[in-house]
C-alpha positions in Angstrom: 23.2 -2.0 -54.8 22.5 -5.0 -52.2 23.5 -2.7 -49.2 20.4 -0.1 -49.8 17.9 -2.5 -50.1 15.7 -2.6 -46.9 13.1 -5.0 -45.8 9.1 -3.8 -45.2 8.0 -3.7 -41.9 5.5 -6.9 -43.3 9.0 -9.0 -44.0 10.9 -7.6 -41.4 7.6 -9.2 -39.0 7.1 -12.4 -41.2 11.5 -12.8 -40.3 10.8 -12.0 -36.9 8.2 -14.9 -36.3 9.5 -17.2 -38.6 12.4 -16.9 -36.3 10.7 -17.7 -32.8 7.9 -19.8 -33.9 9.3 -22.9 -32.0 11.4 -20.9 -29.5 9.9 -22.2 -25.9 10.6 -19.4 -23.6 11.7 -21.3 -20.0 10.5 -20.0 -16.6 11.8 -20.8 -13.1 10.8 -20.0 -9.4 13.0 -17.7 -7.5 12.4 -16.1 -3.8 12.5 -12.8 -3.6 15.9 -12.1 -2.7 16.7 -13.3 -6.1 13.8 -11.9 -7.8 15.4 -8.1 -8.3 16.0 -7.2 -12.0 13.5 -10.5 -13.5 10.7 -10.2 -15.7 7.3 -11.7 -14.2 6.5 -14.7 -15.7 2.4 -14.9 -14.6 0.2 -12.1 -13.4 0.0 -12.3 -9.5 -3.5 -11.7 -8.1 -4.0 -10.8 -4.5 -5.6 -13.3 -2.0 -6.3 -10.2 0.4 -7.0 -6.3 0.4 -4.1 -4.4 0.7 -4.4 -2.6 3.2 -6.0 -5.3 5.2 -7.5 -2.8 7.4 -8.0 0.8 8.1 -4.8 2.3 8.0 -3.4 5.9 8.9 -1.3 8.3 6.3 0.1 10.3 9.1 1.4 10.5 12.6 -1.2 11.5 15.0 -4.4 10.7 17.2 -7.8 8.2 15.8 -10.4 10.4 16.5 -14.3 10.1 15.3 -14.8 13.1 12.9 -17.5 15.0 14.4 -15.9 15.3 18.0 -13.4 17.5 16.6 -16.2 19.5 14.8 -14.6 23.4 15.7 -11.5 22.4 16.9 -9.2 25.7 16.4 -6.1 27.2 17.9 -7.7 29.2 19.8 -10.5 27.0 20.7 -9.0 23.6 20.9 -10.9 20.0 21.5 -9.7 18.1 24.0 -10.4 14.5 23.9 -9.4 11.4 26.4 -6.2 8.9 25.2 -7.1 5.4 25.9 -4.4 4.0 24.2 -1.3 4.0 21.9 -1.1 2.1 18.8 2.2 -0.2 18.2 2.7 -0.6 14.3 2.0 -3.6 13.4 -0.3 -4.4 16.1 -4.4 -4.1 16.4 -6.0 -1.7 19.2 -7.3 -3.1 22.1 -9.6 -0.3 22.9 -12.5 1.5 20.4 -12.8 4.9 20.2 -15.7 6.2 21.7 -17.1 9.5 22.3 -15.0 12.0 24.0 -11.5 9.7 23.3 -9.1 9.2 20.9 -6.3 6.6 20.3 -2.5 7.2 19.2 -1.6 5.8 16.2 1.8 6.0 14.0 1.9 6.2 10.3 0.8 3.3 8.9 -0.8 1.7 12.1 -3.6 0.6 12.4 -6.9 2.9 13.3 -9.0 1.7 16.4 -12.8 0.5 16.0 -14.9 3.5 16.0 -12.6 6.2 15.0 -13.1 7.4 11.7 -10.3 9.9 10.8 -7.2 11.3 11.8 -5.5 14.2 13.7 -1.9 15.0 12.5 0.5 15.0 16.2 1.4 18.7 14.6 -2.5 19.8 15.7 -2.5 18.6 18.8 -0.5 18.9 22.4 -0.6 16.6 25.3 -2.6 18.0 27.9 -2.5 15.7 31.1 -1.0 12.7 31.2 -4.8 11.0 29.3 -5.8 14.0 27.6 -4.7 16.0 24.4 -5.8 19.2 22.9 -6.3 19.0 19.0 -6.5 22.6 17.5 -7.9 21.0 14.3 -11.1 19.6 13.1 -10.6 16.7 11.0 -13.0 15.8 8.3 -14.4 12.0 8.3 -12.0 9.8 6.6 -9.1 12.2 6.7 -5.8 10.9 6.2 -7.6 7.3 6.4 -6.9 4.9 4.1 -9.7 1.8 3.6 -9.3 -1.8 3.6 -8.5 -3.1 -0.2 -7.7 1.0 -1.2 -4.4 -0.2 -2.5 -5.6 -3.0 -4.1 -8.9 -5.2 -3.8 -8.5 -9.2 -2.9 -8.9 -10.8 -6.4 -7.3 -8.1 -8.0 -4.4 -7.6 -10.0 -1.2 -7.0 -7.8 1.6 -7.4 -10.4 0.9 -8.5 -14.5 3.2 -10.8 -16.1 5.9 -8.8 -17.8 6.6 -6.4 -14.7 10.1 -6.3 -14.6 10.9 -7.0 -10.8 12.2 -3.4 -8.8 11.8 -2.9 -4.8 8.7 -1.8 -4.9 7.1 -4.4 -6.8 9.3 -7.0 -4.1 7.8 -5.1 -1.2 4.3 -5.3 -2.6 4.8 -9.1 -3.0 6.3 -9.4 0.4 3.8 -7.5 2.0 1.3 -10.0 0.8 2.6 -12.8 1.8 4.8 -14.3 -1.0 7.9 -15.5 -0.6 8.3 -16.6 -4.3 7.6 -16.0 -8.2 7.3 -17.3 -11.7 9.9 -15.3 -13.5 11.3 -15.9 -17.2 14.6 -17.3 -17.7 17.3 -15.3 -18.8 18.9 -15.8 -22.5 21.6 -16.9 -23.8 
C-alpha cells in the first residue's frame, strides 16, 4: 500500500536540498519603518558602546559612593545640587565632594559621580541642598559604557526576525536601514 510508505529522514533531506540547491534567496534594503515583521538578512555589528556613556537605572541624585557612607533615616547625608540633568543631554558640572547632580532615568551621570541615589531616599532640603537617607554602594544603579553591548560586537545576527525592540536597538544606534530577506512567493 503506496499511502503507508514514508520516506527516511536521509530522503526526506536529500528531497529537501535537491529542491533548493539553485534557489537564490533575494534580499532588499528597507528603513525601519518598514522593517517590522522581516527576517535580518546580515548580522549587524555595533560601531559604538551601547550605552555610550554612564547611564542611570533610576530616578534620583549622582552622588560619589563614599559621601553617602552612613546615610540613614535617621541620620541622613546632605549633600550640595549643582545641577539637574536634562535626558539626552551631558552635565556641565562634575561632581565633587560634598555635591551631587540630578539625573532622570536613563540620563546621563556627571564626571565624578560614581553611583546613584533613588529620589525615594532623599528630600530636598533648601533650595541647593538634599538630604539622602541612604548610602549607596559604588556603581549602584550605574550602568557602564558598552554594558549593553561592546563597539564591534554583535547587535543583531542575521536571521533575527525584526520586533520593536530589535527596531529600537537599531535606531538607537544610528541606523536608519537594513538588509532584510525578501519575502516568498
Amino acid at each position: 500500500m503506496k499511502l503507508l510508505q514514508v520516506d527516511s529522514i536521509e530522503e526526506a533531506r536529500a528531497k529537501l536540498l535537491e529542491h533548493v540547491r539553485d534557489k537564490q534567496v533575494e534580499t532588499e534594503t528597507v528603513s525601519l519603518e518598514e522593517a517590522a515583521g522581516r527576517i535580518l538578512a546580515r548580522d549587524i555589528v555595533s560601531r559604538e558602546n551601547i550605552p555610550a556613556f554612564y547611564r542611570s537605572t533610576v530616578d534620583g541624585y549622582a552622588v560619589r559612593s563614599k559621601d553617602t557612607a552612613g546615610a540613614t533615616e535617621s541620620l541622613p547625608v546632605f549633600l550640595e545640587v549643582i545641577e539637574e540633568v536634562a535626558i539626552g543631554t551631558k552635565a556641565e558640572k562634575a561632581v565633587r565632594p560634598g555635591t551631587c547632580a540630578y539625573v532622570p532615568t536613563g540620563g546621563m551621570i556627571p564626571e565624578g559621580a560614581d553611583a546613584m541615589v533613588m529620589v525615594e531616599y532623599s528630600e530636598l532640603f533648601d533650595e541647593s541642598h538634599v538630604a539622602l537617607y541612604a548610602s549607596a554602594a559604588y556603581g549602584a544603579s550605574v550602568v557602564v559604557p558598552g554594558e549593553d553591548v561592546k563597539e564591534g560586537g554583535l547587535l543583531l545576527a542575521r536571521g533575527t526576525v525584526l520586533g520593536s525592540a530589535q527596531i529600537g536597538a537599531l535606531a538607537a544606534s544610528g541606523i536608519c536601514g537594513v538588509e532584510v530577506f525578501k519575502p516568498g512567493p
